[in-house]
VEXNU-531583 format. One record per residue (C-alpha): residue number from 0; x, y, z; residue in one letter. Coordinates in steps of 0.001 Angstrom, whole numbers. Each point is the difference from the previous one (the first is absolute). Layout:
n; u; v; w; res
NUM; X; Y; Z; A;
...
// end
This chain:
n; u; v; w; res
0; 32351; 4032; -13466; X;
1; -520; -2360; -2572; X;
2; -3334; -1362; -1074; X;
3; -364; -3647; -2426; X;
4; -3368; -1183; -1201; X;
5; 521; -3605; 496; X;
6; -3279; -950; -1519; X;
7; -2923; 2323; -1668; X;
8; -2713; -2247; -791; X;
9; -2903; -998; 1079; X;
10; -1195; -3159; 2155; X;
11; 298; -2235; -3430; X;
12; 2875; 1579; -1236; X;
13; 965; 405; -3753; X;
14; -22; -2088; -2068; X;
15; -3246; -1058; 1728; X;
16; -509; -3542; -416; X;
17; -1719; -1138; -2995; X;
18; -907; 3417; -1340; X;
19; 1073; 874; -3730; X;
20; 41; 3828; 156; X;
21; 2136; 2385; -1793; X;
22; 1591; 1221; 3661; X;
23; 78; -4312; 1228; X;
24; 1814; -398; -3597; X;
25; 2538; 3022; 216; X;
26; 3333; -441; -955; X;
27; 849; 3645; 2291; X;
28; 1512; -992; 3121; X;
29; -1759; 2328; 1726; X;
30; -3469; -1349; -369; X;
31; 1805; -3329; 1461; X;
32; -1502; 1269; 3697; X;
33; 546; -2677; 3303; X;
34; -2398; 393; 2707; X;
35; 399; 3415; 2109; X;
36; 2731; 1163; 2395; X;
37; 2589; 2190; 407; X;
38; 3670; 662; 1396; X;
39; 1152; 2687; 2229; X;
40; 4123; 721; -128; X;
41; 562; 2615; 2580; X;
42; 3586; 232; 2184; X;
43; 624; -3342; -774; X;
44; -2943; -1590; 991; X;
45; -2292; -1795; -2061; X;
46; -3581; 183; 421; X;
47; -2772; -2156; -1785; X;
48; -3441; 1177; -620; X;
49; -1752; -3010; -30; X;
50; 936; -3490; -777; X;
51; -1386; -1010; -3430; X;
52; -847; -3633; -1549; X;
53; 3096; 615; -1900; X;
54; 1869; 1574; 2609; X;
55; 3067; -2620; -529; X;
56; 381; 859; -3714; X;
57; -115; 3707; 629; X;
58; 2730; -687; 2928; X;
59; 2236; -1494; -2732; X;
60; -553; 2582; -2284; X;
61; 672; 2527; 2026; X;
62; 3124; -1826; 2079; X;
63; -1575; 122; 2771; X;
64; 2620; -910; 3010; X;
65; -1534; 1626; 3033; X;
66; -2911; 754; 1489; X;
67; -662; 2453; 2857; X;
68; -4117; 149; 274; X;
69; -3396; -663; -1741; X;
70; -2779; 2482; 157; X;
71; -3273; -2106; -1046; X;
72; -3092; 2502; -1564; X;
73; -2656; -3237; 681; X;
74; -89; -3684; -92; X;
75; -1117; -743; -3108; X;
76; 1653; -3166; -2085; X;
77; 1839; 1714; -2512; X;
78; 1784; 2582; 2653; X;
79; 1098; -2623; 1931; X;
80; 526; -3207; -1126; X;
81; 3565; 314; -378; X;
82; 1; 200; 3367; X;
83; 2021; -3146; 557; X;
84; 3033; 956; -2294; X;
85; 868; 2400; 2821; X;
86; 1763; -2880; 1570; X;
87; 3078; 519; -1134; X;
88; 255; 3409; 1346; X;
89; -730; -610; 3114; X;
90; 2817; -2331; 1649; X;
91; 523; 2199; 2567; X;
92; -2663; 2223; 2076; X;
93; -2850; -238; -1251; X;
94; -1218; 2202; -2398; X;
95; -2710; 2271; 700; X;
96; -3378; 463; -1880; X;
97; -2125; 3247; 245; X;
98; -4101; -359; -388; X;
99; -3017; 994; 712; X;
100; -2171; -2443; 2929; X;
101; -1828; -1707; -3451; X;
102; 3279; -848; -2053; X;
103; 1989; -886; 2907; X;
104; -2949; -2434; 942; X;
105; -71; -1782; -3379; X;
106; 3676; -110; -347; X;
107; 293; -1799; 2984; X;
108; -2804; -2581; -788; X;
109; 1683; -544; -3597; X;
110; 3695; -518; 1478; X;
111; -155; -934; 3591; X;
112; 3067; -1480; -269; X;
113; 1808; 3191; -150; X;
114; -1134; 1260; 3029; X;
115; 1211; -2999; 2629; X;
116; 2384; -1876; 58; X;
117; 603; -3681; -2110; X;
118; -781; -2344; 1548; X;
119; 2422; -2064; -1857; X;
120; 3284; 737; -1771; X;
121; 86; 325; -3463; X;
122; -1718; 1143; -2980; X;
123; 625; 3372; 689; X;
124; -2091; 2753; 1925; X;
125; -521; 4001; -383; X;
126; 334; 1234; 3259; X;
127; -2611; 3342; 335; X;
128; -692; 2525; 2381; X;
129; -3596; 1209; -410; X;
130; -303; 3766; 1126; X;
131; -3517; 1535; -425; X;
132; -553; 3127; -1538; X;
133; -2102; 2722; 1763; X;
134; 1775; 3417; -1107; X;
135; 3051; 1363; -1063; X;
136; 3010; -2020; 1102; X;
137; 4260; 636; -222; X;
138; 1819; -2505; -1978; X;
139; 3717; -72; -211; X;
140; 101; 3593; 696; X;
141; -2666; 654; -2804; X;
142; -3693; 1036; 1227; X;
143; -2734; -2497; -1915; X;
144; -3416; 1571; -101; X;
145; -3131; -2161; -866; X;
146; -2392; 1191; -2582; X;
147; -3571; -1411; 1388; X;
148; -1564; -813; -3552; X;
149; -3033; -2215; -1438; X;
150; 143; -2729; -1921; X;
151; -3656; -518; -1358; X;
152; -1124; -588; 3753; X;
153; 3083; -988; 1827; X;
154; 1809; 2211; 2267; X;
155; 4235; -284; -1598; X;
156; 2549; 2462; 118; X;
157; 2345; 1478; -1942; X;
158; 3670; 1534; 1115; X;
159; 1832; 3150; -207; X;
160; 3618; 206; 177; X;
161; 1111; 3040; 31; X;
162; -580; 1445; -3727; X;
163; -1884; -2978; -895; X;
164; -3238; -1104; -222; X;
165; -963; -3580; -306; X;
166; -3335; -788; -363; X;
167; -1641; -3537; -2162; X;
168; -3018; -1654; 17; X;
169; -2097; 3588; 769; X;
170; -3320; 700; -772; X;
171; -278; 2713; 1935; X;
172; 2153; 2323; 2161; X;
173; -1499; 1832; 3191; X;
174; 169; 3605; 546; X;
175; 2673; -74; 2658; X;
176; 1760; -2557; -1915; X;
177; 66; 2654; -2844; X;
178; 1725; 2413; 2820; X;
179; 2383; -2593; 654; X;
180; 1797; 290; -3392; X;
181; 553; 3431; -634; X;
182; 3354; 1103; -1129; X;
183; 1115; -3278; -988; X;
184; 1931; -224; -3402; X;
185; -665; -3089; -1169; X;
186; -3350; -2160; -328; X;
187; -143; -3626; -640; X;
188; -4166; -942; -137; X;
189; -1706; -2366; -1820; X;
190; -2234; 373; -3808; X;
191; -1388; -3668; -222; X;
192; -1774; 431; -3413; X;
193; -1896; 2957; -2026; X;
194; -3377; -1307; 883; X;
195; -1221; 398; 4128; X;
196; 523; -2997; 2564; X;
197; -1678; -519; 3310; X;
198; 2931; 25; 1947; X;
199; 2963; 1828; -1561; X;
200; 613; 3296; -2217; X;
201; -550; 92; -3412; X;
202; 2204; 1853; -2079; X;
203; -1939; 2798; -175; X;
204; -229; 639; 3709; X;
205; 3116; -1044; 268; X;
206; 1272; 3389; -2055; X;
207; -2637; 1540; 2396; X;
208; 1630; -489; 3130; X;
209; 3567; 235; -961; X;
210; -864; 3610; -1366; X;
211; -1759; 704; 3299; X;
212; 3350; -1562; 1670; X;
213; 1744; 2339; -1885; X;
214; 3543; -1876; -172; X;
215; 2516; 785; -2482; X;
216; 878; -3323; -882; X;
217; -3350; -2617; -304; X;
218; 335; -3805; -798; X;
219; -2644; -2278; -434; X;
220; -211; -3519; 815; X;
221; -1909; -3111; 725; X;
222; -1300; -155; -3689; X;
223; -1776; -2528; -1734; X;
224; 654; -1363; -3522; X;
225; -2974; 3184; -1049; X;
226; 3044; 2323; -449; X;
227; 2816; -36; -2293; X;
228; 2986; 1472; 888; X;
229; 686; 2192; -3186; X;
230; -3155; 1210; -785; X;
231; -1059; 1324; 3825; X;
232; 2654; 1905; 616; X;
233; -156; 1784; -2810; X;
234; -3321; 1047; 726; X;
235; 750; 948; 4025; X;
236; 322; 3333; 941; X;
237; 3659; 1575; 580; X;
238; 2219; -1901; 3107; X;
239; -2112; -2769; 47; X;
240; 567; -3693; -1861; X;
241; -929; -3829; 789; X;
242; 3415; -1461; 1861; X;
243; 973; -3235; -1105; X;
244; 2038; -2998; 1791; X;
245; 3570; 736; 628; X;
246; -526; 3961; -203; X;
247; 1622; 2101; 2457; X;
248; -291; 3373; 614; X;
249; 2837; 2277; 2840; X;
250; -1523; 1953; 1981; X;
// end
């Protein structure tokens, strides 16, 4: 299995518009951060964790030819407003979309379209299959479980696949989510900035939970233009560093 951080920043991303900071002015590439998603390789099969305002960009970055499913953590703008650029993957069956009641609710009221048929020819259409998710379900062989998180006060969810934990946009984790992870090997979770926020993980308690997780291999994401590449990981503890766009890590 193959895991690619298509985006790791935050809802502005970085550069964030207008803003003259040292990380918004960094030559590094890897402070260059589109907004956040992710892409599962496994057997073939490609797998997108949510489809970001840049999602075509990252596609073409990444050569993108194929895609097999999309497993959507909420409905918020920046994790799925690349929605639409699914079209040309899906010329065939529709492709299917994996949610929780809320997501799958404001996905469809964003893009109706892609849900029923055109009405007229033309233009072009992504054809979707909406499939709620209420527990763990088996996808192309592969078992997906749903992590049941918080984000400030809004039920999401985050995904394990097999060794893998996916989890963004957390501010804070239940106890039997917490159960739900152990034994994975690798943690992708998000460290917005150093100082708190009302509705995801600083830093901080970012480190806090990933320790708690206990995975060998930890990767932060969703980060705002607070951190600069460099300088934080140099300063995290041992297995654990900021990803960046374009990473990927086997698994």
């Amino acid at each position: 299995m193959q895991l690619t951080f298509m985006g790791t920043g935050t809802s502005h991303g970085i550069p964030t518009i207008g803003c003259r900071c040292a990380v918004c002015r960094s030559d590094n590439p890897k402070n260059k951060r589109g907004r956040c998603g992710a892409l599962i390789r496994i057997s073939g099969r490609n797998w997108l964790i949510d489809t970001p305002t840049e999602f075509r960009l990252q596609a073409l970055r990444e050569n993108l030819t194929h895609v097999d499913a999309v497993l959507y953590t909420h409905g918020h703008a920046d994790h799925i407003l690349g929605l639409d650029d699914l079209r040309v993957f899906t010329t065939g069956q529709p492709l299917p979309v994996y949610g929780n009641r809320e997501a799958l609710k404001t996905i469809r009221h964003a893009f109706p379209y892609a849900f029923t048929p055109p009405k007229q020819a033309g233009g072009g259409f992504p054809s979707l299959a909406a499939h709620r998710v209420k527990g763990p379900f088996v996808l192309d062989g592969t078992e997906i479980v749903p992590l049941p998180v918080f984000h400030g006060k809004i039920p999401i969810l985050g995904y394990r696949i097999g060794p893998l934990v996916y989890m963004t946009d957390v501010s804070r984790i239940p106890e039997k989510t917490y159960g739900l992870t152990a034994g994975c090997r690798c943690l992708v979770i998000n460290a917005l900035r150093y100082y708190p926020h009302p509705t995801h993980f600083s830093l901080s308690q970012a480190v806090t939970a990933a320790r708690r997780i206990g995975a060998e291999k930890v990767f932060f994401t969703h980060i705002c233009h607070n951190l600069e590449h460099e300088a934080v990981n140099r300063s995290l503890p041992p297995g654990m560093q900021l990803a960046y766009d374009g990473l990927t890590v086997e698994l």
